[in-house]
Structure formats: structure tokens, C-alpha cells
C-alpha positions, -999 to +999 in steps of 0.1 A: -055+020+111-025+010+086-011+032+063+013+023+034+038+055+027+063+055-001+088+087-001+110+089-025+142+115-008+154+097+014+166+123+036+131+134+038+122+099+047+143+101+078+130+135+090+096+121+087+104+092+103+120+108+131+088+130+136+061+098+134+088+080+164+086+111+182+046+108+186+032+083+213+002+074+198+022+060+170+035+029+162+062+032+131+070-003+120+097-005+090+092-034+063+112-045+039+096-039+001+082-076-011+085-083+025+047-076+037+026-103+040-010-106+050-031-122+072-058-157+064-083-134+071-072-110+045-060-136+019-096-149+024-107-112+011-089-113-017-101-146-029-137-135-024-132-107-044-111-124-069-137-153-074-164-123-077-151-100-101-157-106-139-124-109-165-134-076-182-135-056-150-100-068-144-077-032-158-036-044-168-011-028-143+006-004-166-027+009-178-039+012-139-010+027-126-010+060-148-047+064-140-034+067-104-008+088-111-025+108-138-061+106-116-081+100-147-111+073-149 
């Protein structure tokens, strides 16, 4: 499993960081922002779903993003 964690202190960033190296089971693998990239397999994912979905179930970014933030449908 992959996880994606944004934290904005910084100094909080490093004391978590710390603690995630720390375990063995972990693997804590630092990426540049803009700097992921992704796999044929999952490119080919996207595509599927791209071709799949309809223009009007498409939602613009700025209206998206403060549903996540705000958690409303």
C-alpha cells in the first residue's frame, strides 16, 4: 500500500518522518512535488476511466477541492 501525506509544519514533518524511518516495516520514500509519475499500467487506468466517464460527471477543480475540504456532496 501507497500513501500520499501532505503536512503542512514542517517541523512536524520531520518528527513524523523520523518516526515512519524508525519502523521496519516501512519504507519512507521522499518525492519531489510534480515529481511523481506513474506507471503504463496505471496511465492505462486513467485512460479507461477517462474514455468512460460522461462530460457532465466531470466537477471543475476549484469547485471539487472545497467539497474535499468542506466534506459536502
Amino acid at each position: 500500500m501507497q500513501l500520499l501525506v501532505n503536512i503542512k509544519d514542517n517541523t512536524k514533518a520531520g518528527i513524523l518522518l523520523k518516526f515512519l524511518k524508525s519502523l521496519n516495516y516501512i519504507n519512507v520514500e521522499e518525492v519531489e512535488q510534480g515529481k511523481i509519475s506513474l506507471t503504463n499500467k496505471e496511465k492505462r487506468i486513467l485512460d479507461e476511466r477517462r474514455v468512460s466517464m460522461a462530460e457532465e460527471d466531470f466537477i471543475p477543480w476549484e469547485k471539487a477541492k472545497k467539497q474535499l475540504k468542506h466534506k459536502v456532496k
